[in-house]
N, C-alpha and C positions, 0 to 999 in steps of 0.2 A: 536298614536303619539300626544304629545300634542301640538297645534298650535302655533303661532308666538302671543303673546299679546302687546297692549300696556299698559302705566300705565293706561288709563284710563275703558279698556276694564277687567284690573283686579280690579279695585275698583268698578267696576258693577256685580263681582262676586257678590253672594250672601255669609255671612258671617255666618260659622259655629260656633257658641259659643265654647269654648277649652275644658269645662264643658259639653257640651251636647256630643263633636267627642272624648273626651279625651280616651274611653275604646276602641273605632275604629282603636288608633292608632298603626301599628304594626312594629316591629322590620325589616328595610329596607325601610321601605318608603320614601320619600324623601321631604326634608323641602330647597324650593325655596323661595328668599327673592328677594325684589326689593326695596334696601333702597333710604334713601335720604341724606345720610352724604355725605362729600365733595371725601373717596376712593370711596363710591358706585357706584356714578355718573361717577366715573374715572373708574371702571370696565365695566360700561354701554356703556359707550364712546366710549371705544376701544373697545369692544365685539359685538358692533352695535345691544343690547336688552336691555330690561326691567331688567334683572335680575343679582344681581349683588352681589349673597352670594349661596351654595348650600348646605347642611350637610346631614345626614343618622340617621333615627330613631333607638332609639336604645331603646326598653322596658326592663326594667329588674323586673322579674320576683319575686325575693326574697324580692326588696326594692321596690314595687311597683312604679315604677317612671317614667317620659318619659323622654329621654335623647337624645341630637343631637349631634353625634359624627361629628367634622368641624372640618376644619384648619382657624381660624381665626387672622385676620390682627394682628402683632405686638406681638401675642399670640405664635403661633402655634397650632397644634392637640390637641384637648382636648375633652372632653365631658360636654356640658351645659345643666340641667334643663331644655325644651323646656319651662317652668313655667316664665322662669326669661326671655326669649323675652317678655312676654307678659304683666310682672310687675315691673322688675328688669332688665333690657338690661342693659349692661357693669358696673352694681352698682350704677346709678343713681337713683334710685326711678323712675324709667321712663320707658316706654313700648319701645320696638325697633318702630325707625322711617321710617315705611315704610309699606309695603305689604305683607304675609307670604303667601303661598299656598303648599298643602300640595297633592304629588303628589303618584302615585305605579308605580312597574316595572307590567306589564303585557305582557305573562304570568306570572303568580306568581312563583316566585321562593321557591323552598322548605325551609322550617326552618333550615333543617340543615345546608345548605348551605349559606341563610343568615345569619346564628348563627358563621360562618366561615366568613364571609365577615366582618363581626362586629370584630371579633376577629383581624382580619389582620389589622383593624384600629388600634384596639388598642395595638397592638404592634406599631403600630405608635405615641401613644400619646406621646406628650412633643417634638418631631421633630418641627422645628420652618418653622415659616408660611415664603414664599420666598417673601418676601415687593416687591421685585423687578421684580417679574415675571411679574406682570401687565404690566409696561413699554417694557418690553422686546416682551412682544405679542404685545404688540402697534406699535415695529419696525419689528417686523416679519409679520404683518399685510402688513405692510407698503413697506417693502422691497423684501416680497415672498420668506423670508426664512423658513427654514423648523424647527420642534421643535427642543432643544437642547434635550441633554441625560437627562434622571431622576438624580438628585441628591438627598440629604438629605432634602429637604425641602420642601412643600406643601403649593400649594394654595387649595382651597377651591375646586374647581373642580376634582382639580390631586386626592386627596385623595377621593373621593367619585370614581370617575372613576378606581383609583386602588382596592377598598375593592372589587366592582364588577367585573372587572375582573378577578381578584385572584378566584372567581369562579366559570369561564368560562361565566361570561352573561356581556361582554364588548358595550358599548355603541360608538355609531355612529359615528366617528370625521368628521365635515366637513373641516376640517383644519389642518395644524399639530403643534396644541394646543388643549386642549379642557377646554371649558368656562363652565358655568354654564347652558347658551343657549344650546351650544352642547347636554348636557344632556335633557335639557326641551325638545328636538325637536326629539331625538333620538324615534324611532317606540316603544319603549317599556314599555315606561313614559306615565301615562294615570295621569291626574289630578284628586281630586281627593274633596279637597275644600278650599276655603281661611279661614284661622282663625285667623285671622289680616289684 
């Protein structure tokens, strides 16, 4: 299980170059962010953690390349370059502003099966990101309501928590939502390094 961090206990990670972990990293892994933009902080807030973005490693093979299948703010489902966090965030010439840490499921789950988890994403690409979930877990917080139904749309956590389910290795809910936190704290998330 990976523990409860604060920001400052993850900037005293030690930092893996992308260059030195880039061949390390493997199709399922898990890419946690703890930004500083003005939604990040707004998912932190109401999530009551450090972290406040979560996506799924996605290696392909043929195109050599490492890619993070997310549902991102304003976006939706997609798949990003894990390259352009770290040079290129949202096409600014600018690195993402914040913290990346790069985590696994343990036990390891077999290839095929994450090679199917990956796939169930991406039958999700282009579904658009729910803007509005965040507030709505802020009053469910708030109010001790229970999750609504799944509809068409993903935050960042939903979509990471569905590709693993879909094959059979479901992650922990302390709530009924689950955040990015959820995921980090869940027993089978082992950290793994920060590279940012």
């Amino acid at each position: 299980m990976a523990i409860p961090l604060t920001k400052k206990e993850i900037e005293q990670l030690p930092v893996q170059p992308y260059d030195d972990m880039r061949q390390d990293l493997q199709t399922g892994d898990l890419v946690f962010c703890s930004g500083s933009y003005f939604f990040s902080q707004a998912v932190q807030k109401f999530t009551h953690s450090v972290w406040s973005h979560v996506g799924m490693i996605y290696r392909d093979p043929t195109l050599q390349r490492i890619f993070v299948l997310e549902s991102e703010t304003f976006i939706g489902v997609r798949l990003a370059p894990l390259s352009k966090y770290l040079r290129d965030y949202h096409g600014k010439n600018r690195p993402y502003k914040g913290h990346i840490v790069i985590a696994n499921v343990n036990p390891p789950v077999d290839e095929e099966r994450l090679n199917q988890a990956i796939s169930y994403g991406m039958d999700e690409l282009t579904k658009p990101y729910d803007n509005f979930e965040i507030l709505r877990i802020g009053v469910r917080i708030l109010f001790k309501i229970s999750r609504r139904t799944q509809d068409r749309k993903y935050i960042c956590s939903e979509l990471v928590y569905d590709c693993f389910n879909s094959v059979g290795v479901p992650f922990s809910l302390r709530d009924e939502y689950v955040s990015p936190d959820d995921i980090w704290q869940d027993d089978q998330v082992q950290p793994k390094y920060r590279i940012f």
